[in-house]
Every structure is written in structure tokens, then in C-alpha cells.
C-alpha positions in Angstrom: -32.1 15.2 -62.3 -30.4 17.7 -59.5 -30.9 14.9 -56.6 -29.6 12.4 -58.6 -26.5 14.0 -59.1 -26.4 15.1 -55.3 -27.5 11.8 -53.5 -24.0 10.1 -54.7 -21.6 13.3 -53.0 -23.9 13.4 -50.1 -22.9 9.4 -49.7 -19.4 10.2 -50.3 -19.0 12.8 -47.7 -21.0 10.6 -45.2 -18.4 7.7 -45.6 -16.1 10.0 -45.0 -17.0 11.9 -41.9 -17.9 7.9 -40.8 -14.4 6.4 -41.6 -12.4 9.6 -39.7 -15.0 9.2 -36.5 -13.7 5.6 -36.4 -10.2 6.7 -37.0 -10.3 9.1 -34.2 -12.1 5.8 -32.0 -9.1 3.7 -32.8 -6.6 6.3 -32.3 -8.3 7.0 -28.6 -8.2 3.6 -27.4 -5.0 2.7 -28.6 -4.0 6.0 -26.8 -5.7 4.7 -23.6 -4.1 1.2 -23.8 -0.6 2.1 -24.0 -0.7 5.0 -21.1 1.5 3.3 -18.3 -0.1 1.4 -15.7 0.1 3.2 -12.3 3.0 1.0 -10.4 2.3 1.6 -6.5 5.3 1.6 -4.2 6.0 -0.5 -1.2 8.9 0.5 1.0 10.3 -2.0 3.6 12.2 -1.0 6.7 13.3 -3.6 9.2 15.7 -3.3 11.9 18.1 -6.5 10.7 19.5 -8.2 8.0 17.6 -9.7 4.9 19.3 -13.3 5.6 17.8 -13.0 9.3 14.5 -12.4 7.7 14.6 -13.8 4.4 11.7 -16.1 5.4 9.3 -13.6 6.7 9.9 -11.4 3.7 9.4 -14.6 1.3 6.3 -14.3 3.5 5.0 -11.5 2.8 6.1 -11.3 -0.9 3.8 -14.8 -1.7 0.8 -13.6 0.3 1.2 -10.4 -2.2 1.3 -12.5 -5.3 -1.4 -14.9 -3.3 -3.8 -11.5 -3.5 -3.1 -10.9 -7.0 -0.3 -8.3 -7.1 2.5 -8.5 -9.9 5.7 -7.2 -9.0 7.0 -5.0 -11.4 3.6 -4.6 -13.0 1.2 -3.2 -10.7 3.8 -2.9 -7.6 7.5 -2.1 -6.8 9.2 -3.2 -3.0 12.2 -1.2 -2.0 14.0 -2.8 0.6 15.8 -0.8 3.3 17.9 -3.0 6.6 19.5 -1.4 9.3 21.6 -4.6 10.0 21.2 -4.5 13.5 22.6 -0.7 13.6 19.4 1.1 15.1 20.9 4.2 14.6 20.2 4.6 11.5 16.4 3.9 10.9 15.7 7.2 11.6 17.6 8.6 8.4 16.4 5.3 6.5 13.5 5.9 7.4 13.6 9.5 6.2 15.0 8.7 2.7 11.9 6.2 2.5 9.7 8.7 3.3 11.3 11.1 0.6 10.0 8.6 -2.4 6.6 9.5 -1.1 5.6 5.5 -1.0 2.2 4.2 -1.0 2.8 2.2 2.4 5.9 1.4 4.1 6.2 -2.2 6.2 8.6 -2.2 9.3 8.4 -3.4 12.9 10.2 -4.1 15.7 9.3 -0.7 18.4 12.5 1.0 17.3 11.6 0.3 13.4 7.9 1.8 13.9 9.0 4.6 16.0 11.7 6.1 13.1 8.5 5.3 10.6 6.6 7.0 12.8 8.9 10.2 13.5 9.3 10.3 9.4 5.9 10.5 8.5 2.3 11.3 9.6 0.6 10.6 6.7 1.8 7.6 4.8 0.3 4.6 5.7 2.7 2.3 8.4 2.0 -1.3 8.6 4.2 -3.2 11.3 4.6 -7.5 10.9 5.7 -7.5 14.8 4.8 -4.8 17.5 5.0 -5.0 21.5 3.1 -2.8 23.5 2.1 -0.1 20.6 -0.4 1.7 22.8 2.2 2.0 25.5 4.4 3.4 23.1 2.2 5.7 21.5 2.0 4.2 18.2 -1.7 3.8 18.2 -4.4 5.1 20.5 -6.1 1.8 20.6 -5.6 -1.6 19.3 -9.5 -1.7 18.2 -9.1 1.5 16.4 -5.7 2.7 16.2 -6.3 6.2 14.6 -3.3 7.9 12.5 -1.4 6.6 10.1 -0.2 3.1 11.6 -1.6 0.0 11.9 -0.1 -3.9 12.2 0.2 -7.4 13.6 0.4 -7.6 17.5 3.5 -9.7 19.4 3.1 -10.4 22.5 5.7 -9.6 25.4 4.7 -11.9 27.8 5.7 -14.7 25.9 9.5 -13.8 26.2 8.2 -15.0 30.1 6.2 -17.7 29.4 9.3 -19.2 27.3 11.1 -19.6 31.0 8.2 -21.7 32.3 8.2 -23.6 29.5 11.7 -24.2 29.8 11.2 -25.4 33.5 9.0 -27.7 32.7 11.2 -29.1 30.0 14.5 -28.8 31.6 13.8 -29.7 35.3 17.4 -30.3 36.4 18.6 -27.1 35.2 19.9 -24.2 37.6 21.2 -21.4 35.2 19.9 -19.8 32.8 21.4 -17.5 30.4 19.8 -14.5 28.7 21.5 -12.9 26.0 21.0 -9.2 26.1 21.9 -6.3 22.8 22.1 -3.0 24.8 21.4 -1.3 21.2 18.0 -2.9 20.9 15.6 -0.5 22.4 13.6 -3.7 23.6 16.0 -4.8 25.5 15.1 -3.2 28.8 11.6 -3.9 29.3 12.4 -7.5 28.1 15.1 -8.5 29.9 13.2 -7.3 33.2 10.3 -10.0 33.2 12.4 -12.5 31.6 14.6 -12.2 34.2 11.7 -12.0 36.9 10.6 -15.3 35.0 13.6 -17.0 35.5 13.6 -16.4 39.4 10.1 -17.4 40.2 10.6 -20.3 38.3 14.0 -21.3 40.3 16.5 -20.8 37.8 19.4 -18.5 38.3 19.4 -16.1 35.8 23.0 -15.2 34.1 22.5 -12.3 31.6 25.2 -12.4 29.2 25.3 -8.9 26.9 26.7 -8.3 23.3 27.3 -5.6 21.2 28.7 -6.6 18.1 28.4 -10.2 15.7 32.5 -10.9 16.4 31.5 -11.1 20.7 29.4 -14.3 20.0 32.2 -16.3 20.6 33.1 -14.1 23.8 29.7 -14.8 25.1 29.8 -18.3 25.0 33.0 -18.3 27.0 31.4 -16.0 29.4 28.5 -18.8 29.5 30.2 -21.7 29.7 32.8 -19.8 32.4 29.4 -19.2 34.8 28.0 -22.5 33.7 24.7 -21.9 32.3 22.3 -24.8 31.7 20.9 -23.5 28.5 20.9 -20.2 26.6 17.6 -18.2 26.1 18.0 -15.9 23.2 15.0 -12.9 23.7 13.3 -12.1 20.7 15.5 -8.8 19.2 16.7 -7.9 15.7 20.5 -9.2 17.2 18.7 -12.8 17.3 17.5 -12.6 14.7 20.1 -11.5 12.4 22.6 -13.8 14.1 20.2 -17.1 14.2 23.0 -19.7 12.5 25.8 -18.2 14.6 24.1 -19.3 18.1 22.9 -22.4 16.1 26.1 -23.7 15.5 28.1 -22.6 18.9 25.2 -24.0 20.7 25.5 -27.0 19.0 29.3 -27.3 19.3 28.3 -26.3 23.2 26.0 -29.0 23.9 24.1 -26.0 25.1 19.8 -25.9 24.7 18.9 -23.2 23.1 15.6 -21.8 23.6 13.5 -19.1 21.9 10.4 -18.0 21.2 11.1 -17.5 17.3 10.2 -21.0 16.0 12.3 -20.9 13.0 15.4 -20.8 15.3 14.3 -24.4 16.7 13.4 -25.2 13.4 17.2 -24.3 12.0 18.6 -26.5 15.5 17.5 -24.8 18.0 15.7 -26.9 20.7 12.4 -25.6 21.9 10.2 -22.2 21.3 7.0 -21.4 22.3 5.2 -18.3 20.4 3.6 -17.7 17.2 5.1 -18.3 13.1 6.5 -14.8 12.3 6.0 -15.7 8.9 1.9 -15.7 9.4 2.9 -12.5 11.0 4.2 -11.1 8.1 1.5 -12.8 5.6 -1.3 -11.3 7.8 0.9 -7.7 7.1 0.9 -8.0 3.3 -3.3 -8.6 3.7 -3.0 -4.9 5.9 -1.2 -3.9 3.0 -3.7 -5.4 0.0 -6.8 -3.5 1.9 -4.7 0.0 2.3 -3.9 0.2 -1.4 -7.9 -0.5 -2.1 -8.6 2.5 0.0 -9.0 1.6 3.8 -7.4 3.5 6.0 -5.1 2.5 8.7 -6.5 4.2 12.0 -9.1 2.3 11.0 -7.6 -1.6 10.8 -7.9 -3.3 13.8 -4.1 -4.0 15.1 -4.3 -8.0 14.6 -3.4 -10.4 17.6 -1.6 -13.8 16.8 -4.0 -16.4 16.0 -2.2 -19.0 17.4 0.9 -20.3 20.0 2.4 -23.2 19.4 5.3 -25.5 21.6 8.2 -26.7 19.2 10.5 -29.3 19.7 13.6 -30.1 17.9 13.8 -33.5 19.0 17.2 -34.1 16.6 18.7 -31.4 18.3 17.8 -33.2 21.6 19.6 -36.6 20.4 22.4 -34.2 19.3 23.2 -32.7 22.8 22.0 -35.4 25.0 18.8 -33.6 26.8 16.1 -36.2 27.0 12.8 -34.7 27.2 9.9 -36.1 29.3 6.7 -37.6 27.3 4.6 -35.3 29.1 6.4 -32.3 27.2 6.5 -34.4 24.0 2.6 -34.9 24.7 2.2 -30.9 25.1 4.5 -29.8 21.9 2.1 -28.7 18.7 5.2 -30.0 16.3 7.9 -31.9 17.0 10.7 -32.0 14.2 12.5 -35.5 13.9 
């Protein structure tokens, strides 16, 4: 008679140390589920303005999403621009640096080195570098060390761009260069272009800005010395200030040649180089394998995969330049 009277409260109390285990279960994982997701920043710092780069970060925003991120939901990207004034990367750079992001995306040399002076621990990743070992940024490009890493551009091809226009433009004599003394690229630059231009016969007229509102000043100054056709050098200013030589060069009659293929895309008339916008996809995937854990002296800087010769042949109908078929032959696209 005693166990049957105990086998029912020894049930009861069973249930109920059951039921409050699974209570405490449920309570756990509901806990578990609604602790915030850990959002990992992404700080960008380039040298110019967003509507100069708006297709290279569009770039690197898809190849993100392409590789699974969600912005907002496992990412955030802060974007910083200089807008051409590269005096003040260094303290952009520094406020950057300040929000302790996961990796910060720049380039340009003058973009990398205020990255570079900011921080020696936060993982760099730059879309377009020139000669990083010979500015220090990296030890090697096989195995940069530190904290930076990147996709390589290549200097030379500011120089091949004048034998390319030779070839295009045989009966030209002068060639204008335009030169932004801000840009600390300039130098180095403007020196084999303009050592280019005089082994490949052309007379080189070197035309410098400073600010947006000279444009028009320069294009006096190069129709005044009578220029053949107007080489903009790849630098920020160029960049920045694509649909402003677009249109006076137009207006001009004036080829315009570049090495930035999205400038002959816009009007422009040929460019020989590589699609920044690979450049900056090929970043993002930099990116993608830093926030899984690699580190960036260990990531290979990355040369361009590719060069190709654009022609903007309704530019060339617009201006009157006829082109021979042997360049048509050579260009990778030709835009109608």
C-alpha cells in the first residue's frame, strides 16, 4: 500500500523537473537566436570623388553580394573621398582607423601611404597600386608581409598608351599631357610619358592644373600650342573630372586618349590598359578571404589579368579622325 501511494508523487515531480529542463532549453535557444549578429565593418578611402568612381565601387559592392555578403546584415561600408584634395587622407584616414574597421579599401600611392601611416595592424587592401615595393608598401609582391595587400597597376602602360597612340594617330606632331601637381603620381608619371612621347616623335606639351574651374584654361592653353590630341595620365584629377574633358574634347575636336577604358567608353577615343572595375571586383575577393581569416602579408599582390585596346569609333565619326583597319584589326572592343 506505501508504494502505491508514492509511485504517483514520484511521477508528478518527474514531469515536473522534465517540463522546467525544457523550459530552460527553450528559453536558451531563444536567447541564442536573438543575440545580434556580429556586423563587420568595411571602411573605404579613395583619393577622388564617388561620381568619378561610382562604377568601380558598384564593382566592388556586387562582387561582395556575388560572395554572399548582406549589407546591413552581416557587413557595413563607410565611405570616405578626399575629392581630389590629397591633403587630407592622412586625417581621413586617421578617423577611419579610429572605428577600429575590419579592413579598409583605398588605392592610388598617396591613398595607401595615409592607410599605411594610420595603421599597422588593420588589414589594407588597395584596387589600384603602382610600384608598391618601390614605395615600401609591401616587401614583395609574392609575399607582401604586414598589413597590406592589393591589385597591381601597371606604370608602364601610361607609356605604352603613347605608342599606341602613334600608331593610331600617324599624322600627329603634339601631344598634350595633362599634369595635377597635387597628385603625388604625377612626377614619376609624367617623366616616361613624356620620354614616350619623344621616342615616338611626338612633341610633348604638358599642360598642368590645379583646380576643376582651370579645365577650361587648359584647353585654351592646348589649343593656343596646338596639340594633336590630349593624353590624360591615369590620376584621381582624371578621374574625378572624366565628363568635363569628355565634353571640351568633344566640343575641341580634340582625341582624347587614356588608359582608363571607361573614359573611351563615356567619349573618349582610345585606351589601352586594364577594366578598373575587375580591379576593384578582384579587391572585394582580397576582402571576402581577409574576413574568413587569411592574412594580408600573406595574399599575393594580384597583377591584371588582362589589357585590352578600345576604340570609340563614334567618337571618331564625331571629330573626324579616321582610323586605319590595321588598328581597328588590333582593338579588343570597338564601341559603335
Amino acid at each position: 500500500m506505501r508504494n502505491r501511494t508514492r509511485a504517483p508523487a514520484r511521477t508528478k515531480r518527474r514531469a515536473l523537473l522534465l517540463a522546467g529542463g525544457a523550459w530552460i532549453a527553450v528559453a536558451a535557444t531563444r536567447s541564442f537566436a536573438q543575440s545580434p549578429k556580429a556586423v563587420r565593418r568595411i571602411a573605404v578611402l579613395l583619393p577622388g570623388t564617388h561620381a568619378g568612381y561610382r562604377s568601380r565601387i558598384d564593382a566592388f559592392h556586387a562582387e561582395l553580394k556575388r560572395l554572399g555578403y548582406v549589407e546591413g546584415s552581416d557587413i557595413s561600408i563607410e565611405q570616405r573621398w578626399a575629392n581630389d584634395r590629397t591633403e587630407t587622407l592622412e586625417s581621413l584616414a586617421a578617423e577611419i582607423v579610429s572605428h577600429n574597421p575590419a579592413v579598409i579599401l583605398t588605392g592610388t600611392s598617396a591613398g595607401i601611404a595615409a592607410c599605411k601611416k594610420a595603421t599597422s595592424t588593420i588589414p589594407i587592401v588597395f584596387a589600384s597600386g603602382a610600384s608598391p615595393v618601390e614605395h615600401g608598401f609591401v616587401s614583395s609582391l609574392r609575399r607582401p608581409g604586414g598589413n597590406i595587400t592589393g591589385v597591381l597597376t601597371h606604370t608602364e602602360l601610361a607609356a605604352k598608351m603613347v605608342e599606341v597612340a602613334r600608331e593610331a594617330l600617324p599624322q600627329a606632331q603634339r601631344l598634350a599631357i595633362l599634369v595635377h601637381d597635387s597628385d603625388p603620381g604625377h612626377k614619376s608619371m609624367l617623366e616616361l610619358i613624356v620620354q614616350s612621347a619623344q621616342r615616338f616623335k611626338f612633341d610633348p606639351v604638358v599642360v598642368r592644373v590645379a583646380r576643376a574651374e582651370e579645365i577650361d584654361r587648359a584647353f585654351n592653353e592646348i589649343a593656343d600650342r596646338k596639340a594633336d590630341a590630349l593624353y590624360l595620365p591615369p590620376l584621381v584629377f582624371s578621374i574625378s573630372h572624366r565628363k568635363r574633358f569628355i565634353d571640351r574634347s568633344l566640343e575641341a575636336r580634340l582625341p582624347l586618349l587614356s588608359t582608363h577604358h571607361d573614359t573611351t567608353v563615356a567619349g573618349g577615343l582610345l585606351s589601352y590598359g586594364n577594366w578598373r572595375e575587375e580591379n576593384f571586383r578582384r579587391a572585394a575577393a582580397l576582402v571576402d578571404k581577409i574576413l574568413r581569416g587569411a592574412k594580408p602579408g600573406e595574399l599575393p599582390v594580384e597583377r591584371p589579368e588582362r589589357l585590352d585596346f578600345v576604340v570609340n569609333m563614334k567618337t571618331a565619326k564625331a571629330i573626324g579622325v579616321s582610323l586605319s583597319p590595321a588598328i581597328m584589326l588590333r582593338a579588343d572592343r570597338v564601341i559603335e
